[in-house]
DRENPA-221126 format. One record per atom (N, C-alpha, C, O): x, y, z; atom name. Coordinates in nm, 4 decimals. Last residue first. Layout:
N
u, v, w, atome
X, Y, Z, CA .
...
//
This chain:
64
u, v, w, atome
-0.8628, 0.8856, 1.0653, N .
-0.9669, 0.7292, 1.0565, CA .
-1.0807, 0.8019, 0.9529, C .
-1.1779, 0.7377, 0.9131, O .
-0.5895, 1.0308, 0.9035, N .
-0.7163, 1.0377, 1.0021, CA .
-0.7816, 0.9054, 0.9563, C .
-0.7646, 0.8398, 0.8535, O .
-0.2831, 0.8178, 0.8753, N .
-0.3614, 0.9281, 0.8039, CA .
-0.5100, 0.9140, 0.9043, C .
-0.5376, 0.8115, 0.9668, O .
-0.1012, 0.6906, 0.9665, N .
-0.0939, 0.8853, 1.0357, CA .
-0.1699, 0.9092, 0.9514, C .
-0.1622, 1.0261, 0.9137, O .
-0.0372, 0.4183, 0.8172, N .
-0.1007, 0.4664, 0.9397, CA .
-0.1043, 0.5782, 1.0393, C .
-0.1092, 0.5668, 1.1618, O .
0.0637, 0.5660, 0.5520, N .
-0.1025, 0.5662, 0.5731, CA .
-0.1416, 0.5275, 0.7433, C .
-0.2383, 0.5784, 0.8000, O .
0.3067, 0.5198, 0.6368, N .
0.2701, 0.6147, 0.6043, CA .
0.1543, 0.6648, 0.6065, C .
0.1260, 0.7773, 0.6478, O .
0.3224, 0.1859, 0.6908, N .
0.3668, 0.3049, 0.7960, CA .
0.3024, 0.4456, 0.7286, C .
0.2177, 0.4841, 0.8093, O .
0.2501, 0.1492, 0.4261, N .
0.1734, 0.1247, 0.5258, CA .
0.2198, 0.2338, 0.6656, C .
0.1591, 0.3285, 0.7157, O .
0.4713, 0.2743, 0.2251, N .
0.2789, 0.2892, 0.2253, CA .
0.2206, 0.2515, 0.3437, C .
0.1271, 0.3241, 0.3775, O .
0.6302, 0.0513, 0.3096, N .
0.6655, 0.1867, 0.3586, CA .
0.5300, 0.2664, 0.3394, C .
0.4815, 0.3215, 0.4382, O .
0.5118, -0.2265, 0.2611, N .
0.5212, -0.1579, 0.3579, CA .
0.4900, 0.0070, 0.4237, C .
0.4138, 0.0610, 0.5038, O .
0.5044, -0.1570, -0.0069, N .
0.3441, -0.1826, 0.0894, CA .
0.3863, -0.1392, 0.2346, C .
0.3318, -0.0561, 0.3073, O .
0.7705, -0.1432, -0.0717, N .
0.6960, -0.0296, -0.1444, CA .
0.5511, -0.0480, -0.0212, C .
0.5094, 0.0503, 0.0399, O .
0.8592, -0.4233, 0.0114, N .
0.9343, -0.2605, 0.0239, CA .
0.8067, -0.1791, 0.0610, C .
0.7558, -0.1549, 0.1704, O .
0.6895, -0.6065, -0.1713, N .
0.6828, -0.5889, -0.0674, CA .
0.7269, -0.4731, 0.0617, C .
0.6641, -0.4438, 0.1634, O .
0.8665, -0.4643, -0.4404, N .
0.6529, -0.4873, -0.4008, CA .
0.6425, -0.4963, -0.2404, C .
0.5913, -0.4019, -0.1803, O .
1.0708, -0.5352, -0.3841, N .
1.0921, -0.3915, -0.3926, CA .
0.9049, -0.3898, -0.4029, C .
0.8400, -0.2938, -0.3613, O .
1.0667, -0.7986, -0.3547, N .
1.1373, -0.7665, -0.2190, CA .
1.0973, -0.5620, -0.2403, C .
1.0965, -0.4803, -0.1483, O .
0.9744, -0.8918, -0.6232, N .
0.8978, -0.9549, -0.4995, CA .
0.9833, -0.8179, -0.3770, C .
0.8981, -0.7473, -0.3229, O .
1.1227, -0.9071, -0.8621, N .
1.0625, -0.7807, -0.7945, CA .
1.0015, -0.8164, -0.6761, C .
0.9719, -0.7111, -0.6196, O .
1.2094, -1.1691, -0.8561, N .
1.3371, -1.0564, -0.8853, CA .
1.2565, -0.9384, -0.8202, C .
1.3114, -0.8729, -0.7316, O .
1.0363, -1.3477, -0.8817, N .
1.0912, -1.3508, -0.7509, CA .
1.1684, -1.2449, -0.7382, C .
1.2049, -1.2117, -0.6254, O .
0.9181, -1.2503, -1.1121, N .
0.8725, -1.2556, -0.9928, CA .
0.9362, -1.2009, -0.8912, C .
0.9283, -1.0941, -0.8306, O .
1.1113, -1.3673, -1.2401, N .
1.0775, -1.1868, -1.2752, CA .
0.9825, -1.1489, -1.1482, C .
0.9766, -1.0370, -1.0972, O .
1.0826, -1.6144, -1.2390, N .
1.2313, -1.5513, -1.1947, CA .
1.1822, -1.4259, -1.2047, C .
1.2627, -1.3573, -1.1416, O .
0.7810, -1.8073, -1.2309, N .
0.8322, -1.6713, -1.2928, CA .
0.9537, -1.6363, -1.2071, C .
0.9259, -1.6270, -1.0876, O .
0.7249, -2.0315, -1.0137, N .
0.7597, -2.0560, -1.1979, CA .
0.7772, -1.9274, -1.2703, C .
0.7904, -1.9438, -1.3916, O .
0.7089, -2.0441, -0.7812, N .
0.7850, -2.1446, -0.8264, CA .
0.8061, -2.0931, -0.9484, C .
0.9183, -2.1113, -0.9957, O .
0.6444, -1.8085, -0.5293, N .
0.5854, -1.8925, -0.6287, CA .
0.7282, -1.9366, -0.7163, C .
0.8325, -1.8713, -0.7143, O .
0.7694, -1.6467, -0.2809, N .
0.7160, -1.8263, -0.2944, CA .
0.6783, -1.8947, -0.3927, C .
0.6681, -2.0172, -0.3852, O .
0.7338, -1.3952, -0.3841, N .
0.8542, -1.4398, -0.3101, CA .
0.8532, -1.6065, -0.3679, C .
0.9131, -1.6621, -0.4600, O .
0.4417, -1.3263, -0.4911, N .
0.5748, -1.3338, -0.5310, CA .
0.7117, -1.3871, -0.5188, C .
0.7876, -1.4170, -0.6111, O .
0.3574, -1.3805, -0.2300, N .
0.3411, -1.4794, -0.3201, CA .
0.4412, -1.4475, -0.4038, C .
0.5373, -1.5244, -0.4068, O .
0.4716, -1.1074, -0.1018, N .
0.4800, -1.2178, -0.0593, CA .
0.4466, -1.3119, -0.1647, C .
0.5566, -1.3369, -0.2138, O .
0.3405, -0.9272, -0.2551, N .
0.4748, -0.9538, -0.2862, CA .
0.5634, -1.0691, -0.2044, C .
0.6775, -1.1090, -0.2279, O .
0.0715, -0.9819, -0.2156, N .
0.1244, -0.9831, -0.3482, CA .
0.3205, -1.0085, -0.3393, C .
0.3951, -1.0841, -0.4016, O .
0.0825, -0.8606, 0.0823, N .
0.0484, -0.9600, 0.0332, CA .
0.0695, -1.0432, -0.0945, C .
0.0842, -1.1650, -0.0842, O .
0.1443, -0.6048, 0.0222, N .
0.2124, -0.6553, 0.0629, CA .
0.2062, -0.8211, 0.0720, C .
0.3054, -0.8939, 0.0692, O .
-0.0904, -0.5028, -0.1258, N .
0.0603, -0.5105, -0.2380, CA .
0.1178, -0.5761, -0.0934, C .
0.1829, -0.6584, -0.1577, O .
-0.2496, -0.5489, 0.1236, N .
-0.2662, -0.6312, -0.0468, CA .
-0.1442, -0.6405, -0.1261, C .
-0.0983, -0.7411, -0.1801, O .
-0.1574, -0.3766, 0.2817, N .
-0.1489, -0.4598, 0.3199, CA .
-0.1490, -0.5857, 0.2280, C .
-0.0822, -0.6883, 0.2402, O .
-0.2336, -0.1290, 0.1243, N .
-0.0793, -0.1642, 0.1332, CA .
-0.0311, -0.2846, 0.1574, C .
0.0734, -0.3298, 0.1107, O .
-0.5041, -0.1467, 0.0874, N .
-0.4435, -0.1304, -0.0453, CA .
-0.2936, -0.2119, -0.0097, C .
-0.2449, -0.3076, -0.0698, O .
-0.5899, -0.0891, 0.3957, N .
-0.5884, -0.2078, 0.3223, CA .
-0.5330, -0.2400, 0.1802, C .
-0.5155, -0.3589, 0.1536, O .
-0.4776, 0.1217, 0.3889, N .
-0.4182, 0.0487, 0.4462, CA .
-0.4090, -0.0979, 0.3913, C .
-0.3208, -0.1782, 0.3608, O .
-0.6495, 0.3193, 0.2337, N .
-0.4977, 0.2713, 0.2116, CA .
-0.4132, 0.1836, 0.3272, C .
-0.2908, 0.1904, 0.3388, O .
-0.8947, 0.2515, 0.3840, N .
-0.8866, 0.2018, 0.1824, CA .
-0.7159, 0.2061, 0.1748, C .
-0.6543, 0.1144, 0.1204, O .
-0.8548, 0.3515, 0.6285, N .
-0.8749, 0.2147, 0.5658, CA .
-0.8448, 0.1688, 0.4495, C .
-0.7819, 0.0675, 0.4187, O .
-0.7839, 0.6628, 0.6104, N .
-0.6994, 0.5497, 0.6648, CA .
-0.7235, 0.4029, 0.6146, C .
-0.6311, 0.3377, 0.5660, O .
-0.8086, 0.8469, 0.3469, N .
-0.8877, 0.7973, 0.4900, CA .
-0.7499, 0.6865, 0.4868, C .
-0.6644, 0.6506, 0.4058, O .
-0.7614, 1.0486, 0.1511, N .
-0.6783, 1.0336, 0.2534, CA .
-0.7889, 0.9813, 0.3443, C .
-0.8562, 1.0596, 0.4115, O .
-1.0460, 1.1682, 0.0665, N .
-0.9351, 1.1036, -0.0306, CA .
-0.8633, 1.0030, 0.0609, C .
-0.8950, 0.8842, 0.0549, O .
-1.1795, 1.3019, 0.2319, N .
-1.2216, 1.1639, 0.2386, CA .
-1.1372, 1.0944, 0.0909, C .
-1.1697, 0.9920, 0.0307, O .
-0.9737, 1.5099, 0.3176, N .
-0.9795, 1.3738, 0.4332, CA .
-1.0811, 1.2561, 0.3507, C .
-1.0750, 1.1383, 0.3860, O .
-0.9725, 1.6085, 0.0534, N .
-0.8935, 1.5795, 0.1068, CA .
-0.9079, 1.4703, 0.1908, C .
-0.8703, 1.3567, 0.1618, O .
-1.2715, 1.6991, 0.0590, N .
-1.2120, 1.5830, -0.0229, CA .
-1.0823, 1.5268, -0.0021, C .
-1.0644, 1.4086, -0.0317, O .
-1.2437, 1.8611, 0.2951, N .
-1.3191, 1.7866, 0.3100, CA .
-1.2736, 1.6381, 0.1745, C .
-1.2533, 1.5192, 0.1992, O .
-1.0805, 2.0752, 0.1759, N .
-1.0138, 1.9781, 0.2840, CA .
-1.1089, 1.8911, 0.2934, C .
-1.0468, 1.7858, 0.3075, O .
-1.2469, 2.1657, -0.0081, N .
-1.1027, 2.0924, -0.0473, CA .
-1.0948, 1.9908, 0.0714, C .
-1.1004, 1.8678, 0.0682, O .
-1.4581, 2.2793, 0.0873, N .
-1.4800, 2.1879, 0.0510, CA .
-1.3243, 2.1088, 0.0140, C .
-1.3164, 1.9860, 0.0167, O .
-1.3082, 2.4825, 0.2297, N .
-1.3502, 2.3751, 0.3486, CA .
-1.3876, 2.2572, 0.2763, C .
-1.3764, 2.1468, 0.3295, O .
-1.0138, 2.6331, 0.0926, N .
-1.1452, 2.6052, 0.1230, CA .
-1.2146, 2.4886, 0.2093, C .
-1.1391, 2.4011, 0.2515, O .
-0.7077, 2.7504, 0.2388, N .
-0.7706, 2.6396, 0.1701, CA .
-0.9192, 2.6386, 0.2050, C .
-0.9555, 2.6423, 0.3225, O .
//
């Protein structure tokens, strides 16, 4: 692999921007959970919140 690849690579793959991304859909699927007036909501709320998680564990092994 060339040096410029890996270089877009790590600054594709940084740690912050997807953490903070995961921590947001995880956030989202929390309100989801709690809000009162969409059932379609509350129905996807647990597989939004799922999904940030498992993104989160994942993105935290990516380089700083």
């Amino acid at each position: 692999m060339k040096q410029e690849n890996k270089s877009l690579l790590r600054r594709i793959f940084r740690r912050g921007i997807w953490e903070n991304f995961s921590t947001a859909l995880i956030l989202i699927g929390v309100f989801m959970l709690m809000q009162p007036f969409a059932m379609w909501m509350y129905t996807y709320s647990f597989i939004v919140i799922l999904i940030g998680t498992i993104g989160f564990v994942i993105t935290s092994h990516f380089p700083d």
